[in-house]
C-alpha positions in Angstrom: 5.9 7.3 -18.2 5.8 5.7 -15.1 4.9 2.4 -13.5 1.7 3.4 -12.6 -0.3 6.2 -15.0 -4.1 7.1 -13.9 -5.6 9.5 -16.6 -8.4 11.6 -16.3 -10.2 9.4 -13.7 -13.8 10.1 -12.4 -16.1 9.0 -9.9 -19.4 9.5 -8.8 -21.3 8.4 -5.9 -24.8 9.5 -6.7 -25.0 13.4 -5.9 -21.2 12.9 -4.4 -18.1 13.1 -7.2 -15.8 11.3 -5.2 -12.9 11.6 -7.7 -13.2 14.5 -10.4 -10.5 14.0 -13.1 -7.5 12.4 -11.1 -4.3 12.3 -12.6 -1.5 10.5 -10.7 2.4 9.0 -12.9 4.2 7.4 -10.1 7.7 6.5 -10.8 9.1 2.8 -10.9 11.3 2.4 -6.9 9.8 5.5 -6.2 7.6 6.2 -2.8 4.4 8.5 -3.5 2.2 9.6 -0.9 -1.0 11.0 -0.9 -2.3 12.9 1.4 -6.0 15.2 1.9 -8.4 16.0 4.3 -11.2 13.1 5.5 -13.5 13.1 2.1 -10.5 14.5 -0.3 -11.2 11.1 -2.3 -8.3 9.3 -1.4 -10.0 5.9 -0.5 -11.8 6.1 -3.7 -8.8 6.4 -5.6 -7.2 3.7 -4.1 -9.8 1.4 -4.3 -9.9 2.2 -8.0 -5.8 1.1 -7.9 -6.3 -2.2 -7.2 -9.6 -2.6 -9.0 -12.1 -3.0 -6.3 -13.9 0.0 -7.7 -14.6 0.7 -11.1 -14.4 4.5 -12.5 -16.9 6.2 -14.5 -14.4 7.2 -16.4 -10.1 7.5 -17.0 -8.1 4.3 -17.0 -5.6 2.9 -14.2 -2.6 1.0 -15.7 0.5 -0.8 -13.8 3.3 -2.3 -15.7 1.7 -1.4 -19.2 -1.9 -3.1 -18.4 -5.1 -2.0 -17.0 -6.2 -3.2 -13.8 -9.6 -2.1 -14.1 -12.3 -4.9 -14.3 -9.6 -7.6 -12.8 -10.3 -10.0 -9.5 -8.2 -9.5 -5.9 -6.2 -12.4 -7.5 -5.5 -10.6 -11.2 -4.2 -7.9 -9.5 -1.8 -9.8 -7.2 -0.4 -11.9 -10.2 0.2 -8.5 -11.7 2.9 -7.2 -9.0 0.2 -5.4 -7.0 -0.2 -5.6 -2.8 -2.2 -3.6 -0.4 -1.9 -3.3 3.2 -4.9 -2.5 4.7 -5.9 0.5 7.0 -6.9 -2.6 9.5 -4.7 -5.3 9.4 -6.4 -8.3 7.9 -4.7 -11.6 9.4 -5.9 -15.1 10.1 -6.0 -14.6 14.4 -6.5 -18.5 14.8 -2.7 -19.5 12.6 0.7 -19.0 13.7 2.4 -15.7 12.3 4.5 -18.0 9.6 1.4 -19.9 8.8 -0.3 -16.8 7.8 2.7 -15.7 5.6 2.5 -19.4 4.1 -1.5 -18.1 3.0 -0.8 -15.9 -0.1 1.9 -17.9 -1.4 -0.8 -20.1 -2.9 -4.0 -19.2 -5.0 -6.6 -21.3 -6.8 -6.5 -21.5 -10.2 -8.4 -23.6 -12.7 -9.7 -25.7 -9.7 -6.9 -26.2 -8.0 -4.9 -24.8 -5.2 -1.0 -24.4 -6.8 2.1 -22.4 -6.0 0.9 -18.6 -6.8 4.4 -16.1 -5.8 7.0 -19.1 -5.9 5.7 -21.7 -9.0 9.3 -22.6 -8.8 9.3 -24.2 -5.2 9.4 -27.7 -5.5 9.1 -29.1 -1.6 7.4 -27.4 1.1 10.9 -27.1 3.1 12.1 -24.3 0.7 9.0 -22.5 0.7 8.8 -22.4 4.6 12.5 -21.1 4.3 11.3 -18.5 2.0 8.7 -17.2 4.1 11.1 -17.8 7.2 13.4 -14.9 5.2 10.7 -12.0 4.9 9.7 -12.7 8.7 13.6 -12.1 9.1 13.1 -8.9 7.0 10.5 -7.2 9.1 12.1 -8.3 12.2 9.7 -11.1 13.5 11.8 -14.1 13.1 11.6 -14.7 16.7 7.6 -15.2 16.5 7.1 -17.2 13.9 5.2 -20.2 16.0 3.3 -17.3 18.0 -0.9 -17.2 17.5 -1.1 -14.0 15.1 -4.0 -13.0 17.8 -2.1 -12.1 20.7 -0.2 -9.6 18.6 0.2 -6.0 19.1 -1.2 -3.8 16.4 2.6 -2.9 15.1 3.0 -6.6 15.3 -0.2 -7.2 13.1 1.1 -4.6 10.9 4.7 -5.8 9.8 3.1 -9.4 9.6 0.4 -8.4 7.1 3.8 -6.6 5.4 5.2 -9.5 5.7 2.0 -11.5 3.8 2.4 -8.9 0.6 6.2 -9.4 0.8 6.0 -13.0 0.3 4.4 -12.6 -2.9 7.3 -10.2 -4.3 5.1 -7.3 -5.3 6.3 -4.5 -7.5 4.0 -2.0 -6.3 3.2 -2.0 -2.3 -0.2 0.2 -1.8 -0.2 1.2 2.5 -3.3 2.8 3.4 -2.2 4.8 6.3 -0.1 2.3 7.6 0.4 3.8 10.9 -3.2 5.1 11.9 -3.7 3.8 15.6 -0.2 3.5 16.5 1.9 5.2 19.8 4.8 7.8 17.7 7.6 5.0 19.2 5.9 2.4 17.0 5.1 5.0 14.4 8.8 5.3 13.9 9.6 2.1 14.1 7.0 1.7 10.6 8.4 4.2 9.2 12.3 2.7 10.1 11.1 -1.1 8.3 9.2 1.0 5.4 12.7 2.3 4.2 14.4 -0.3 4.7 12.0 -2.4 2.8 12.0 0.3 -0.2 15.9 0.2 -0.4 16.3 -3.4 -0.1 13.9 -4.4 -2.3 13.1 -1.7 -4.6 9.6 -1.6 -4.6 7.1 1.5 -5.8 4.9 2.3 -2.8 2.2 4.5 -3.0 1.2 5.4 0.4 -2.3 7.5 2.3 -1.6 8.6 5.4 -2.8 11.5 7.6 0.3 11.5 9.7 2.9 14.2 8.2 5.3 13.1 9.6 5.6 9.1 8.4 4.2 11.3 4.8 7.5 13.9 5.0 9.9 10.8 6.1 9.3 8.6 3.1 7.7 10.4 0.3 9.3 11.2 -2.6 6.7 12.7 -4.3 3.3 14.0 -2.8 0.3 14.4 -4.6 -2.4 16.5 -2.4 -6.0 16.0 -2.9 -8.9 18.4 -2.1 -12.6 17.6 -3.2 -11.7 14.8 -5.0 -9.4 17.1 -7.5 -5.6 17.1 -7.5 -4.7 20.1 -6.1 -1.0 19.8 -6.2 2.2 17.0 -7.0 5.4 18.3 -6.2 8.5 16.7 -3.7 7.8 17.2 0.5 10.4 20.4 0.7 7.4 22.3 -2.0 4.8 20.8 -0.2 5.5 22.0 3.2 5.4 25.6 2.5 3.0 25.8 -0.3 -0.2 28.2 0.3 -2.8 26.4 -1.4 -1.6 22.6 0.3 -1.6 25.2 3.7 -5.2 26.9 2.8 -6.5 23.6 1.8 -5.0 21.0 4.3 -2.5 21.7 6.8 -3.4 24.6 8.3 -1.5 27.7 9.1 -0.1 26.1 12.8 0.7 22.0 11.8 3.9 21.2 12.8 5.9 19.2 10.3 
């Protein structure tokens, strides 16, 4: 069993079945990619991870408990984080500003502590968020206006905003799409070390093989909306049907 278990999970988009009885177990510390060509359904499923979209069918559970039906917040208080395809940052706050934002949610009317309920002055919570910026290298721009950022900049400081609220499960949708192959490597350099420090489950959808063969574990491929195989990167890379269906006879891996 693993941390996170979708069963027999369907989706329809009127004539379109987006997802056609998805099965995905993704280990606890593990790092799971998946991967398929544009339209393979692999938006839909992850928008169906974190509860933004609702299945006409299967369940999704994390940690033992659906998150199907839950709001943005439910699903953070439940260990879940997702980094966007676009990073979404505050342009107009200071990078540790914005790493202060998701350290606090409302609840019953009230704005109170949401990742660190145990913080008692603002001094230790700014240290706190001071540490993570230290973990994705970006210590040294803490003061600067998130807006004048580059777009790997942008990227390790929305890491850096799901970091601070000790996730269990990291979801990246392809956390490298726009990026020059030196700052490609760089994302997938502070991926690994984030997943070895910290031990947390990522699940990642990328179309770039090779951030998909540096840190995957596990790769499930998608084709139609239908698993079409799960196996580990060395099975992947030479199977006929993930070849047929996806990479093509001449990509380089």
């Amino acid at each position: 069993m693993g941390i996170l278990e979708v069963k027999d999970v369907n989706k329809r988009f009127g004539g379109l079945q987006a997802l056609s009885n998805v099965n995905l177990s993704v280990q606890e510390n593990s790092v799971h990619a998946i991967i398929g060509p544009n339209g393979a359904g692999k938006s839909t499923l992850l928008n169906c991870l974190v509860g933004k979209l609702m299945p006409d069918s299967g369940s999704v559970m994390f940690d033992g408990q659906s998150v199907l039906g839950r709001k943005p917040h439910e699903i953070n208080q439940m260990g879940i984080s997702r980094v966007f395809q676009t990073p979404e940052i505050f342009g107009d706050l200071t990078v540790l500003e914005n790493v202060l934002i998701p350290c606090f949610a409302k609840r019953d009317g009230a704005f109170r502590m949401h990742a660190f309920e145990t913080v008692e002055s603002e001094a230790e919570l700014i240290e706190t968020a001071e540490a993570i910026l230290v973990d994705v290298n970006m210590a040294d721009k803490r003061h600067v206006h998130s807006a004048s950022l580059s777009r790997g900049d942008k990227r390790r400081l929305e890491m850096a905003m799901c970091l601070v609220q000790r996730p269990k499960l990291l979801l990246l949708d392809e956390p490298t799409a726009g990026m020059a192959r030196a700052n490609t490597n760089r994302t997938i350099d502070l991926l690994r070390e984030i997943h070895e420090r910290r031990a947390i489950t990522m699940v990642i959808i990328e179309h770039d093989m090779h951030v998909v063969f540096s840190l995957a574990q596990r790769i499930t491929v998608l084709a139609q909306g239908t698993p079409l195989v799960e196996d580990t990167p060395e099975n992947i890379k030479g199977h006929p049907k993930v070849q047929e269906a996806y990479l093509g006879e001449t990509q380089q891996v």
